[in-house]
Structure formats: structure tokens, C-alpha cells
C-alpha positions in Angstrom: -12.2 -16.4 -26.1 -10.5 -17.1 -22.9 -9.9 -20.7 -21.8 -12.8 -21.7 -19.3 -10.8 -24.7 -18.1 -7.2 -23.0 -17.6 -9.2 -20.0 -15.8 -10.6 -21.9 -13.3 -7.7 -23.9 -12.5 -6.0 -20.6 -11.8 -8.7 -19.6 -9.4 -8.4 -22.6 -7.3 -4.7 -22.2 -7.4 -4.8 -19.0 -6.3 -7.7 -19.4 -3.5 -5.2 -21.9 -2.0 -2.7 -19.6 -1.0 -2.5 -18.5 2.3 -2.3 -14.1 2.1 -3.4 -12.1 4.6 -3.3 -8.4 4.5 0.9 -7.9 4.9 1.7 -11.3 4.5 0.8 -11.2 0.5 4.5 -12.5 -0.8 3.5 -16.2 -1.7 0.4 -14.7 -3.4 2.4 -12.1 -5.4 5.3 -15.2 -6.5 2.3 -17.8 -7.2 1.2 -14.8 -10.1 4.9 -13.5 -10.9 4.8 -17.1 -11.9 2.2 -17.9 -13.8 2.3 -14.3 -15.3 6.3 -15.1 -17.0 4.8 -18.9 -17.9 1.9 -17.5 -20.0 4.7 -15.1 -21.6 5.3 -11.9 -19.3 9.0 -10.6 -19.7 10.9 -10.3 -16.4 11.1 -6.7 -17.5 7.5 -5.8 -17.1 7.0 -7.0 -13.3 7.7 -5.0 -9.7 7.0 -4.7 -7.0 6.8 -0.8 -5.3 7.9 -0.1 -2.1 4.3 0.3 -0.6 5.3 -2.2 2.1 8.1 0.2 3.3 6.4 3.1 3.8 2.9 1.0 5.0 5.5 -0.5 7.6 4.1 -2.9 10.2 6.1 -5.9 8.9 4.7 -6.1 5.5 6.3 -8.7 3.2 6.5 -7.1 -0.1 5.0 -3.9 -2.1 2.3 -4.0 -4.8 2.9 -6.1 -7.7 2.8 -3.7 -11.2 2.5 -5.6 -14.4 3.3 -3.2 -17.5 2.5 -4.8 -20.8 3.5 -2.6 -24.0 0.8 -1.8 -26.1 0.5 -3.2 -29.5 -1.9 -0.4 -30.6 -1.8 3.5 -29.8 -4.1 4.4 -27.3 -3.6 5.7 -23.6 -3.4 3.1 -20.8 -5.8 1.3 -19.3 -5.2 -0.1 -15.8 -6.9 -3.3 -14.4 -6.7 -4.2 -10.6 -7.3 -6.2 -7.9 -5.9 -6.9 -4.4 -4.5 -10.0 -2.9 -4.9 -10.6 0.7 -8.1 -11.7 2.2 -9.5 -11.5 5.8 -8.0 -13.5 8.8 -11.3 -16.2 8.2 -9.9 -17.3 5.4 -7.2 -19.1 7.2 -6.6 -22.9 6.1 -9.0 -22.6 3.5 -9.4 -25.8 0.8 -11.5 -24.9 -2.0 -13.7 -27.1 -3.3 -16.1 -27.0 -6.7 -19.5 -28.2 -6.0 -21.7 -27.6 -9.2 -21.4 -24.1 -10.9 -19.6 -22.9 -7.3 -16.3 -22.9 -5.5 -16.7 -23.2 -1.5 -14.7 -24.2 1.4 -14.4 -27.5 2.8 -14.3 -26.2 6.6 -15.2 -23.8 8.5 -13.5 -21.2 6.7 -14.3 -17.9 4.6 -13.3 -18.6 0.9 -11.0 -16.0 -0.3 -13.2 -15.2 -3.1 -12.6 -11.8 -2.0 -10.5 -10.9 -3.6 -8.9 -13.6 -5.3 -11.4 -14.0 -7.9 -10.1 -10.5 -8.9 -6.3 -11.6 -9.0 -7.3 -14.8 -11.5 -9.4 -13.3 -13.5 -6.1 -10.5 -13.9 -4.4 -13.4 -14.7 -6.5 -15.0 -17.6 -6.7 -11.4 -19.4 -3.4 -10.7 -19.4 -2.8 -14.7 -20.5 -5.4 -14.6 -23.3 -4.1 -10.9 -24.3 -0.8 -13.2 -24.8 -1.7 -16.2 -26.2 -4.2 -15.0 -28.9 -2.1 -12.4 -29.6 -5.0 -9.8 -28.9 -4.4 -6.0 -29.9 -4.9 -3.8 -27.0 -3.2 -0.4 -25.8 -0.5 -0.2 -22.8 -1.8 -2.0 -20.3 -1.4 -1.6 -16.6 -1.9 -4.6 -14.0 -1.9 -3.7 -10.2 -1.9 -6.3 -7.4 -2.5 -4.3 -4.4 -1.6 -5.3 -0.7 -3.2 -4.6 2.2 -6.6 -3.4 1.0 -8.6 -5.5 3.6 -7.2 -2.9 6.5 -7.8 0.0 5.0 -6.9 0.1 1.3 -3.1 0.4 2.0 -1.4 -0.6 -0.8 -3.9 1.8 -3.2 -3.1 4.8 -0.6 0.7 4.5 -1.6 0.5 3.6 -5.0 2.1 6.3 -7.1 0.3 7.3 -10.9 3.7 7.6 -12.3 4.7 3.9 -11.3 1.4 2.9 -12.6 2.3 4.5 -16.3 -0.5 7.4 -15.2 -3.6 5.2 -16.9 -6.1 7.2 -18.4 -8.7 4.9 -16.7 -9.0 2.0 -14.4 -11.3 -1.1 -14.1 -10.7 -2.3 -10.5 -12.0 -5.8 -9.7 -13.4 -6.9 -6.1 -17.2 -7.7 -6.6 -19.6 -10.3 -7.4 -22.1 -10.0 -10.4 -20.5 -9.0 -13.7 -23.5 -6.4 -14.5 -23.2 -4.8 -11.7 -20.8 -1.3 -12.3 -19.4 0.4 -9.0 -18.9 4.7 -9.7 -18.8 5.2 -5.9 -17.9 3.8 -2.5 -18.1 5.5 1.6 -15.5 7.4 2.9 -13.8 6.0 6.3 -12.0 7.1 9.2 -10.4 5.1 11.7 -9.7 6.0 15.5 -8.2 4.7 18.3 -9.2 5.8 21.8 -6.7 5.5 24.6 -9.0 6.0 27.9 -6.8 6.4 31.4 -8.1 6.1 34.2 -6.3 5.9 37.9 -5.6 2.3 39.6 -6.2 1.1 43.1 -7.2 -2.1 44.7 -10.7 -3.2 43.9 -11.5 -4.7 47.4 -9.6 -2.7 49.9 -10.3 1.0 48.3 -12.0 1.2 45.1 -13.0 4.5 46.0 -9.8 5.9 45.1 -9.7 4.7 41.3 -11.0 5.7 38.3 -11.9 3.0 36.3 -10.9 2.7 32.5 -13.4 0.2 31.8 -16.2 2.2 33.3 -15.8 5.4 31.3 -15.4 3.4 28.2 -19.0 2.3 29.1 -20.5 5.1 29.7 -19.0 6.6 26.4 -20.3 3.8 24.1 -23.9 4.0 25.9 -23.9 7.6 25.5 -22.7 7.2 21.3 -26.1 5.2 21.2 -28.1 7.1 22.9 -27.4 9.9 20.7 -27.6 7.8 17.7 -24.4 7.3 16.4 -23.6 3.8 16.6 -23.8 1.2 14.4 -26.6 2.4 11.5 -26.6 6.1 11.7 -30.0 8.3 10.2 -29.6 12.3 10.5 -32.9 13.4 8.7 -31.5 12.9 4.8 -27.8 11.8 6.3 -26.8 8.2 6.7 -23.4 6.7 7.6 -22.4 3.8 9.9 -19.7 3.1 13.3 -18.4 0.8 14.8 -16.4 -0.1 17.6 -14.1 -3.1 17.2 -11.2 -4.5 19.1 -10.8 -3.1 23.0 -8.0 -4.1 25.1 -7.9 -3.3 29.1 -7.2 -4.8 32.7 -4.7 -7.4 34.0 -6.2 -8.4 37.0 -10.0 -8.7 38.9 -8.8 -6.7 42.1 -7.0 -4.3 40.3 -9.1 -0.9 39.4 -8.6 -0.7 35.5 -6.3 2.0 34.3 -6.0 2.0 30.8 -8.4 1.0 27.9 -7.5 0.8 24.3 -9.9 0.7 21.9 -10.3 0.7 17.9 -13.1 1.5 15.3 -14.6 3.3 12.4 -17.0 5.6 11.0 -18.2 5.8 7.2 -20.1 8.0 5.2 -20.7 8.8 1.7 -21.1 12.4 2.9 -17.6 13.9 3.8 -19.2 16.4 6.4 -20.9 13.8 8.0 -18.7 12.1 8.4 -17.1 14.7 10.2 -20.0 14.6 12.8 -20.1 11.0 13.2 -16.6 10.9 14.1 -16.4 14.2 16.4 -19.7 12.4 18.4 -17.1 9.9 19.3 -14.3 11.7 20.2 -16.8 14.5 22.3 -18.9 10.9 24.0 -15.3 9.6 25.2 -13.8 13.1 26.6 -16.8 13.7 28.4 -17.2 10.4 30.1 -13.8 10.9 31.1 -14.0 13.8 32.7 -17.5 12.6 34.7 -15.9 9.9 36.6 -13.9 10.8 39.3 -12.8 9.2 42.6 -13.3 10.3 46.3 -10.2 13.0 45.6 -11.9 14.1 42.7 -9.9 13.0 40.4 -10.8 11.8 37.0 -9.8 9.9 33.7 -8.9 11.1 30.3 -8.4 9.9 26.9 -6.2 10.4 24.0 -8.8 9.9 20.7 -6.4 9.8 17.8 -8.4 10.0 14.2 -7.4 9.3 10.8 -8.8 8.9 6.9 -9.0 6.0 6.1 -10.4 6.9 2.9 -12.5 9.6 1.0 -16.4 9.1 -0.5 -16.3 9.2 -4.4 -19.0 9.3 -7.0 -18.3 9.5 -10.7 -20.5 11.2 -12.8 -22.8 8.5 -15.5 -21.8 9.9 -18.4 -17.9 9.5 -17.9 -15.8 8.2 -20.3 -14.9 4.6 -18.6 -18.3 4.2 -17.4 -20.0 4.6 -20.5 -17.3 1.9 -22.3 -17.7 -0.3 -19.4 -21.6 -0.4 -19.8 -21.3 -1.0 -23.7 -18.8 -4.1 -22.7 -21.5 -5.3 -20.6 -23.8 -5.1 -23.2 -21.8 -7.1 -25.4 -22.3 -9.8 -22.8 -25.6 -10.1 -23.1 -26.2 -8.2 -19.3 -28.0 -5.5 -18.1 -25.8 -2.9 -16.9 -26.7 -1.6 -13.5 -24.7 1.4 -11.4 -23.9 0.7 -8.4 -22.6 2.9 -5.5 -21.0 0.7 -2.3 -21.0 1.0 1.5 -17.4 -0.5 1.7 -14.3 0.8 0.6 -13.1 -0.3 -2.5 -8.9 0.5 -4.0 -11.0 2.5 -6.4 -11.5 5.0 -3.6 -7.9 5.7 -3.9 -7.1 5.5 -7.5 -9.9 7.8 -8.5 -8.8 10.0 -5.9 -4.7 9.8 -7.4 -7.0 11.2 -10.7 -7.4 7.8 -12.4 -10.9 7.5 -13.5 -11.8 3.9 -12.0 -15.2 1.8 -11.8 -15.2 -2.1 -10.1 -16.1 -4.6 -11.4 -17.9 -8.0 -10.6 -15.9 -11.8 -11.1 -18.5 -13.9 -8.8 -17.6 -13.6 -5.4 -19.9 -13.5 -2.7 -21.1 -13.1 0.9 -17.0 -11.8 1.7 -16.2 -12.6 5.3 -18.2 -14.9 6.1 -18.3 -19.1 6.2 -21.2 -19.1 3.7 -18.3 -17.2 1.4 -18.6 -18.4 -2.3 -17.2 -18.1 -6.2 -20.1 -18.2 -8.6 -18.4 -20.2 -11.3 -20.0 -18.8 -14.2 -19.9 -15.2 -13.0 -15.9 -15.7 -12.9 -15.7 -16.5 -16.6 -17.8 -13.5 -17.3 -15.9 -11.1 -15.3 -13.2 -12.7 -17.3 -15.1 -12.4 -20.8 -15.6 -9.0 -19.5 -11.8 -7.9 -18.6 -11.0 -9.1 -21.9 -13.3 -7.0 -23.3 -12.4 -3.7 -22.1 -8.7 -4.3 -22.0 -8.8 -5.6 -25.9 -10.7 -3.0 -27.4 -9.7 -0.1 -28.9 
């Protein structure tokens, strides 16, 4: 039904565009453009005011696409987000056999713009063949790449309060997300005291040391990177640290940022307290020859909760019969990442993911499996077309 051709050129149009997470705005006017050429009325596009309340510079809100419904039936919402990771920068997408790559050393952008096409092509098909479907909700979410914040301010009501959602940000078309980790995100702020390095070291505590010791002591106890608790499993990490201006100068203040997940809400509780306890302990063990000794500020916040929807629920039982239809093999899948969906079903809209070909996100072996596209295309169509 769709237009193989047409959707593929939209892929590559949109894998172009530059769009990373807050600087979305030439994404969102590339598809507020190709959305009123294929037949959209002015009327039925926004943008919220997600960027205003996210802050931090970013360029516009989420992009909402209502369509009226031609048929009774309570909405449906379709999403997917549009910035990609900073690897994707200067990207040039090029098809070689059944799959789009880059032509540098660049990520793709596959993630997630394989989502925001494919958006494209159902709501264009919808149009052009004149398809009956129920009220239709499209959501082009920001920032999801730093922590799903365009989904966390996303209100139901400005969404049209969809009875279900079918959010798009995997690879293979069979494969149906009903659950995704919960995150938090911390930022340690570890003081120390300064002196000079050569002439008396002895009277500074150093920053850099009692980061040290509390990232050693996170291991030892076994809660970095892949954590394993008897039955419980989540993962940490510890990403960007900043610290010290100069090599004779006793370092005095260390910022640092990273993460904890879990599907398990409690544990990830515990994962995250092991960090905060590891960092105000090391600060308080090194001192200097006064006895003085460091200290740390460990600010922690939710990213996101852990969800798992139950089989048997309404969407996931229609999304597993449009699989069918495909000629696939439905398979349910629950995710180590985040996903919008984490947010959605949590604002009480009943949301899988879905799979339009792209693979090995954030990396420079990134790719879009060409046929996959189409299907998660053939797929969209499906759900959002049948009553």
C-alpha cells in the first residue's frame, strides 16, 4: 500500500538533517513540510512548549500532528523522536544494497529517524489513499537521547488523551517492546581543599583523589558497570568528569556525571544509594596534615521509571495480530534502554515500540535495514488504518 520509493526518499531526507537533542527545529520544519505537502492542514500541527520548561536552550517543543478521524473509534497515538546522538554529526547517508549507511566516520541517525519517516509515510498514505482510520495522534518528541525529555513534558490532554500508543525507535518489525529499565541520573560535586603541589601538598585535599577512591570502592562492592545481586540485575555508569586547572595546584573541585538503571524500582534504589554512600565516605577519609577533609554534594534524579505491560493487553494483543498479517513472528521484547514509551505509559497511555530497521544506534557501524523500514511502514499502516 505505501509507496516504497517515496518512503525511502523521505528517510534519506530526513537522515540528512542535522538534530541533536535541543537543536531539533530544522528536523521538526523538514516534517511540518512534508506533512502540509502530502495534505496536513495548518490546523492540525504544534508545537508544545516542552522546550520551555526542559530549558537549557532548546529550539522548539514537540511537534503534535492531530488528524480527525474518519471513523468512530478512540485515538490512537504513533511516535517517534527526532534528535540523534552527537556521532551523528556531518552524517551523508548513502544506500548500499538493501541498507542505508554513512559515508564517514559517522553514526547514521537511524536512531531515530527511521521512526520520524516511517511517521511520515503513514500519515501520507492515510492521506493519499484516502484510508479510514480513527483520530489519530502523531508525536515528534525532542530530547529523548538525554533522558526522554520531551515524553517527560508531554501533556495527555495535548496529545487528544489516546487510548493507546505505538512508539517507534527499534530495529526489527517483529520484535514488540512491553517494557524498558528505569534510570536515574546523578551528579557528584566532590571538594576538596587546594594548596601547592610541590611546596606543601600536605595541606590539600585532593578532589581527584577521593573521586578515585570512590569509583574503586563502587567496584569493589560490585556496583559498577554490569550489576548481579543474587536474582537482581541493573547497570552504572560514570560518564563525563570535569576537575583541575593546573599540575602544581592540589585539585579542589571535581564534577562528575552518570547513571544507574534497573528494571527493578528498589534496586534501583540500592544501586544508586551505593554511589552516593562510596563518594561521602571517601570524602570524609581523606584528610590533610590539619585533619581536614573533602566533601561532596551527590544530587540524584529519575530519569525515568521501569514498566512492563501485561501480554494480554489490549494494544499488545492488536499489535501482535498486525504483525501477523505481515507474515512475522511476533516476539515480546522487554529493553535495557529507555524508550519515550517509558513516559507515555506512565502519563496512562498504553504504549508498545515498535521496530523500522535501525541498528547498532551510536555507533559508526550504525545502519537502516531497507526492507525492515518498509515493513515498519507496512506495519504503522496497519494498526493506524484498522478499525
Amino acid at each position: 500500500m505505501i509507496k516504497r520509493a517515496l518512503a525511502i526518499r523521505h528517510l534519506m531526507d530526513l537522515l540528512k538533517v542535522p538534530g541533536p537533542s535541543g537543536g531539533e527545529a530544522a528536523v521538526a520544519a523538514l516534517v511540518i513540510a512534508k506533512l502540509i505537502k502530502c495534505g496536513c492542514k495548518k490546523s492540525w500541527l504544534r508545537h508544545d512548549d516542552a522546550h520551555k520548561k526542559i530549558g537549557d536552550g532548546y529550539e522548539v517543543g514537540n511537534l503534535i500532528v492531530k488528524l480527525p478521524g474518519t471513523t468512530r473509534g478512540p485515538r490512537r497515538l504513533f511516535s517517534g523522536h527526532m534528535d540523534t546522538v552527537p556521532l551523528c554529526r556531518g552524517t551523508i547517508p548513502v544506500r548500499r544494497g538493501n541498507r542505508i549507511v554513512p559515508r564517514t566516520r559517522t553514526a547514521l541517525g537511524g536512531d531515530n529517524r527511521t521512526a520520524v519517516s516511517c511517521l511520515v509515510t503513514i500519515v501520507e498514505t492515510l492521506l493519499h489513499e484516502k484510508l479510514p482510520h480513527p483520530p489519530l495522534t502523531f508525536l515528534f518528541t525532542v530530547g529523548e537521547e538525554v533522558g526522554l525529555r520531551g515524553a517527560r513534558q508531554v501533556k495527555s490532554s495535548d496529545l487528544g488523551k489516546p487510548a493507546m500508543g505505538f512508539n517507534y525507535d527499534g530495529g526489527d518489525p517483529a520484535a514488540i517492546i512491553i517494557g524498558a529499565t528505569g534510570a536515574d541520573r546523578w551528579q557528584a560535586e566532590v571538594r576538596g581543599i587546594s594548596s601547592h603541589a610541590g611546596v606543601h601538598p600536605e595541606d590539600g585535599v585532593s578532589a581527584v583523589l577521593i573521586t578515585s577512591k570512590a569509583i574503586s570502592e563502587i567496584a569493589a562492592k560490585g556496583f559498577f558497570g554490569d550489576v548481579r545481586k543474587g536474582k537482581k540485575t541493573g547497570t552504572s555508569n560514570v560518564g563525563p568528569m570535569q576537575g583541575g586547572e593546573a599540575t602544581n595546584q592540589v585539585t579542589d573541585l571535581m564534577v562528575l556525571r552518570g547513571e544507574c538503571r534497573s528494571h527493578d524500582a528498589a534496586f534501583l534504589d540500592r544501586i544508586t544509594e551505593a554511589y552516593r554512600r562510596s563518594f561521602e565516605a571517601a570524602a570524609a577519609s581523606v584528610k590533610n596534615t590539619a585533619g581536614e577533609s573533602g566533601s561532596v554534594k551527590f544530587n540524584i534524579a529519575r530519569d525515568y521509571h521501569s514498566f512492563e505491560m501485561k501480554s494480554d493487553s489490549p494494544v499488545v494483543r492488536r499489535t501482535q495480530d498486525a504483525v501477523k498479517k505481515l507474515g512475522l513472528e511476533p516476539r515480546l521484547v522487554i529493553a535495557n534502554g529507555g524508550l519515550d514509551a517509558n513516559w507515555l505509559n506512565r502519563k496512562g497511555i498504553p504504549t508498545v515500540t515498535l521496530g523500522a530497521g535501525q541498528h547498532n544506534a551510536h555507533t559508526l557501524r550504525e545502519y537502516a535495514d531497507i526492507r525492515e523500514y518498509l515493513l515498519g511502514c507496512e506495519l504503522g499502516l496497519s494498526l493506524a488504518s484498522a478499525i
